[in-house]
N, C-alpha and C positions, 0 to 999 in steps of 0.2 A: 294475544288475541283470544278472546271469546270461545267458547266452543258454539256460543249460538250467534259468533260473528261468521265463522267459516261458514257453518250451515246455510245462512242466510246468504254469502258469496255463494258456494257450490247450487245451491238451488237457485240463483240469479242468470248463473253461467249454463246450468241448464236447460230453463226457461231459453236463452237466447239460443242454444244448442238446436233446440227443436223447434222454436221460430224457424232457424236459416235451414234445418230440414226439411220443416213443409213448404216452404216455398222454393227449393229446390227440388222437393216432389213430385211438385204441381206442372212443373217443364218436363221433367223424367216421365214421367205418364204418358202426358200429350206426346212425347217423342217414342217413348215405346208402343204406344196405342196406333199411333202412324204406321210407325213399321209394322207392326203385328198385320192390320189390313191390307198394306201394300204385297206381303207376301202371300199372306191366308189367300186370299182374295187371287194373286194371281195359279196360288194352287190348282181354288175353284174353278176357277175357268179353263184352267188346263182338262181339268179332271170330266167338262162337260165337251170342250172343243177338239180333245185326242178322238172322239168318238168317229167324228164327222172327218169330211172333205177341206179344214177351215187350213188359216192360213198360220195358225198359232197352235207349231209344229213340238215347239219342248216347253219347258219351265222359262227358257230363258228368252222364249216368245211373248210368253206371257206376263214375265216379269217388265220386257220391255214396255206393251200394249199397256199394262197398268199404271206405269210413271208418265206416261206420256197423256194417259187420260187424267189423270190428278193434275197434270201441270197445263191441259186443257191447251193442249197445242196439238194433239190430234193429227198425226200425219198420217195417220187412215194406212201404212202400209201394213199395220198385223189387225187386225178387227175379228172381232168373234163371230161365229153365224148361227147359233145354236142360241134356244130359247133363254136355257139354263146361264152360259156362258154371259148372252149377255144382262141377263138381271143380277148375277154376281155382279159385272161390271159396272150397273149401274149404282146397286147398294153401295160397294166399294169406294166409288164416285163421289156420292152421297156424303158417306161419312168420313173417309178419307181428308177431303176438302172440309167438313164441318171441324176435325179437328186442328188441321192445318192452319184453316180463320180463328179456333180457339186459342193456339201455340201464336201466332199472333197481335192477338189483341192481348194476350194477358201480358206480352212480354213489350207490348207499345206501353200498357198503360205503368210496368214497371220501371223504363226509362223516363216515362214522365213523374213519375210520383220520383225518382230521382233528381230531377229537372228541378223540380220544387221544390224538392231541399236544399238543394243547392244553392236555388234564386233567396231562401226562404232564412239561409245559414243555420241550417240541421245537419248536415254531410257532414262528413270526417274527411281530415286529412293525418299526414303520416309524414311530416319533412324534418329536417335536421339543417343545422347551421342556415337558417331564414330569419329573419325578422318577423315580429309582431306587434300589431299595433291594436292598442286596447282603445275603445270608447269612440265615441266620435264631437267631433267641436268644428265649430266656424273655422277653424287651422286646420282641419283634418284633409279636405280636399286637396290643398298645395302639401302639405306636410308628406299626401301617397303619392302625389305627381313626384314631386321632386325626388324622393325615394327609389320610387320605381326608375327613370331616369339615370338616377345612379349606379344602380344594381342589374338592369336587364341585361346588359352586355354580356355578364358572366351568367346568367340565370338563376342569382339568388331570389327562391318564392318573397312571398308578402302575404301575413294574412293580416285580414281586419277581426278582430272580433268585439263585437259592439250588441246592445241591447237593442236593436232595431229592428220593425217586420221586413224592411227588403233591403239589400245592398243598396246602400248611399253612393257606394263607389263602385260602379259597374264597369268592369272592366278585367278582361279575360288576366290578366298579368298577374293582379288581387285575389285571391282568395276570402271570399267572406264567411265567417261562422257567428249564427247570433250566439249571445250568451250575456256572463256576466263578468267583467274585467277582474272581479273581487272573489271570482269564486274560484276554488281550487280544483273542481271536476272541470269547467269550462278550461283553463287554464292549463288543466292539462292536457285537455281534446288538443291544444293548437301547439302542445310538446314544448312547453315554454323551457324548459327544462334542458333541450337541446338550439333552443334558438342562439343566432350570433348577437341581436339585441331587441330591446322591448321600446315601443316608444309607448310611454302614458300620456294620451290626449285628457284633458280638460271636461270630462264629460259632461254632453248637455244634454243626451237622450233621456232621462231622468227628471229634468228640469229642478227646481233647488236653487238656493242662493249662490253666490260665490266659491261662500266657505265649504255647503254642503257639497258642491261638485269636489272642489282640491280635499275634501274630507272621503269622498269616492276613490279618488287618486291616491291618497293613502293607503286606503284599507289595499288594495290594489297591490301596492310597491310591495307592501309588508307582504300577503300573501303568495306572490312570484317569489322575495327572501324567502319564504318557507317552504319554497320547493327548489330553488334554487338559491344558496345564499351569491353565487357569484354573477349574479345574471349581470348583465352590461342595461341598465334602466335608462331612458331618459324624457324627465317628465316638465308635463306643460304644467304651472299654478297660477291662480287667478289672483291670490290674496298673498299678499307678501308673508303674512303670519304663517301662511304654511311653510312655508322652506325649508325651517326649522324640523317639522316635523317630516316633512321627505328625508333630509341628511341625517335624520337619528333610525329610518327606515334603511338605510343604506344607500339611496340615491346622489350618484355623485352630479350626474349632470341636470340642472333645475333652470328648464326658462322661467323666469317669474315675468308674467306678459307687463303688469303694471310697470315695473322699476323698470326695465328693456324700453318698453313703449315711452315712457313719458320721460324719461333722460333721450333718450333719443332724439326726440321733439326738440324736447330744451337745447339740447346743445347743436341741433342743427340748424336755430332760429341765429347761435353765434357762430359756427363754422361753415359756411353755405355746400353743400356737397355733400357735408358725410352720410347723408341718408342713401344718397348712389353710392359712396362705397360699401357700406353696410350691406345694400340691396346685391352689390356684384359679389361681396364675398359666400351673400349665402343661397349663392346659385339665380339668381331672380331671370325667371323666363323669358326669353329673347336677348340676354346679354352676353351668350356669345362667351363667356368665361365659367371656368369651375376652379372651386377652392380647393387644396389638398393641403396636406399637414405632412411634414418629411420631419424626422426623426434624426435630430445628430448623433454621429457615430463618434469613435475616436479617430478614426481614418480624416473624417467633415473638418472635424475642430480642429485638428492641425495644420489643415490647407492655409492659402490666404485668401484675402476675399473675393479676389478674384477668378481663383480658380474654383470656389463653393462657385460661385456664378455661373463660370462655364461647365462644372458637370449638373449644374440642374438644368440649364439651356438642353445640355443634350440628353436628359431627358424627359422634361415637359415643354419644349419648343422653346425658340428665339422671342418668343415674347412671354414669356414667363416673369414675373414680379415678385419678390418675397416685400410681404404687407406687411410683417410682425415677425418676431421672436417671441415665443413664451419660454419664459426660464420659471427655477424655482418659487423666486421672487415677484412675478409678476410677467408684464411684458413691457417688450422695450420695441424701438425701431426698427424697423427692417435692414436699416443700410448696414446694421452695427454689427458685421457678419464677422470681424475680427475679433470682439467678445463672444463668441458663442461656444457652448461648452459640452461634454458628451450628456445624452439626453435631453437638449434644450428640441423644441418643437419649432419648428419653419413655419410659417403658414401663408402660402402662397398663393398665387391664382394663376391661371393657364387656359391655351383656347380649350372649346369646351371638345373641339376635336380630338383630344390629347386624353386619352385615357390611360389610366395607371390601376391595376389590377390590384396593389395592395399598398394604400397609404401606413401612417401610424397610426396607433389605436390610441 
């Protein structure tokens, strides 16, 4: 590094040092200026009403008589009767309260100028093992439902970060930060670096053709690799041509919407149904089932099939289904629980009442 790189940090860091001092000043004041009057002030009036016959006997009379006149509740039991006494009381009064309305409003209008970053995705956040989901697309809406659904239970965050002026997804559970999915300062505001996975949405905030968006999603993959090579990515592409260039990014998991979507069709115009089982596997709203993925062990593969059945019954309920095996080679049946071997992947579905805290990865 630089010797005119440090300088320029250390003077960055400083600049922000003394930002967050003067406005922590600004409170320090008003709170010391307060107190300074509260007590000065009940001096003065000691100093005028010791003279007389009054009813504001010590310091600690007159300490009273002055909080009670700033808080303008006035219970009238200590009151001054001396000229002097009571025009201290009044200046006191006076300015006491004008600061107290200043301490106040400046510290309303800091909460709101917070308010508005927040709404605005300028805030900072600071989480570890969350998700993050970069961009936003016509998939974005169900892709944080569904999400969020899966992870509240345990309190895994969610943030969105997207190049948008207001939260698209409003919603206390979300975390919104605007920025840039491609950029590496943004990227690291949302600690991608410690997150437990990244989802890359299809971005259309930018608008661009197909290519140019999944050419966004790229630059994107590549840049989380370069702060993180191990991140867990999984990305939406519009053009099949990309794919290629995700999996040389490092991205293992690639929906390609086109080849997904229109096989899908096709072979649901020959097989009537599979578009409902498709829909149930991948969580679909009001169906009352969730998919999990179990992990065979060496313990699993020795059993027979019968008894892999009865220890997954007990523990994702009596209506539990295994839909599929994935093995090396591909996937096969679900019934074929007599070939299954250590490391092959279950892929199941269960009521959605049935939560399991830690599927396979």
């Amino acid at each position: 590094m630089s010797d005119s790189s440090i300088v320029a940090r250390l003077r960055f860091k400083w600049e922000r040092l003394h930002l967050t001092f003067q406005k922590k000043a600004v409170y320090f004041s008003l709170i010391v200026g307060l107190l300074l009057i509260i007590f000065l002030g009940s001096l003065v009036v000691l100093v005028f009403e010791r003279r007389a016959d009054s009813t504001v006997e010590n310091y600690g009379d007159a300490l009273w008589m002055m909080l009670v006149t700033l808080a303008t509740v006035g219970f009238g039991d200590v009151v001054p009767i001396t000229t002097g006494g009571r025009v201290a009381t009044v200046v006191s009064m006076v300015m006491g309260i004008g600061l107290l309305s200043a301490f106040i409003t400046t510290k309303a209008a800091s909460m709101a100028e917070n308010m508005r970053k927040k709404r605005g995705g300028r805030g900072k956040v600071k989480f570890k093992d969350h998700f993050v989901v970069c961009g936003w697309s016509s998939t974005g809406r169900y892709a944080l439902s569904t999400l969020k659904s899966e992870v509240e239970n345990d309190r895994t965050p969610i943030i969105l970060l997207c190049d948008v002026e207001e939260n698209p997804f409003d919603d206390e559970y979300v975390f919104f930060l605007r920025g840039n999915p491609a950029s590496e300062v943004d990227l690291r505001r949302v600690n991608v670096d410690k997150a437990r996975g990244v989802i890359l949405l299809a971005d259309e905030s930018r608008g661009g053709s197909d290519s140019d968006k999944d050419a966004r999603t790229v630059l994107a993959a590549l840049t989380i690799k370069s702060i993180d090579p191990g991140a867990q990515i999984t990305a939406e592409v519009l053009a099949h041509e990309s794919v290629e260039h995700l999996r040389k990014a490092g991205v293992r998991e690639i929906m390609d919407s086109s080849i997904i979507g229109g096989g899908l069709i096709a072979r649901s115009a020959l097989r009537h149904g599979l578009i409902e089982l498709i829909s149930e596997i991948v969580g679909r709203s009001g169906s009352g089932r969730r998919t999990h993925m179990v992990r065979v062990d060496e313990e699993m593969a020795g059993k027979e099939p019968g008894e892999v059945m009865d220890g997954l019954k007990a523990v994702y309920g009596p209506n539990m289904e295994v839909i599929s095996i994935k093995t090396g080679d591909g996937f096969k049946a679900g019934d074929e629980l007599s070939e299954i071997s250590p490391g092959d992947l279950l892929i199941i579905t269960a009521d959605e009442r049935v939560t399991i805290a830690e599927d396979a990865r």
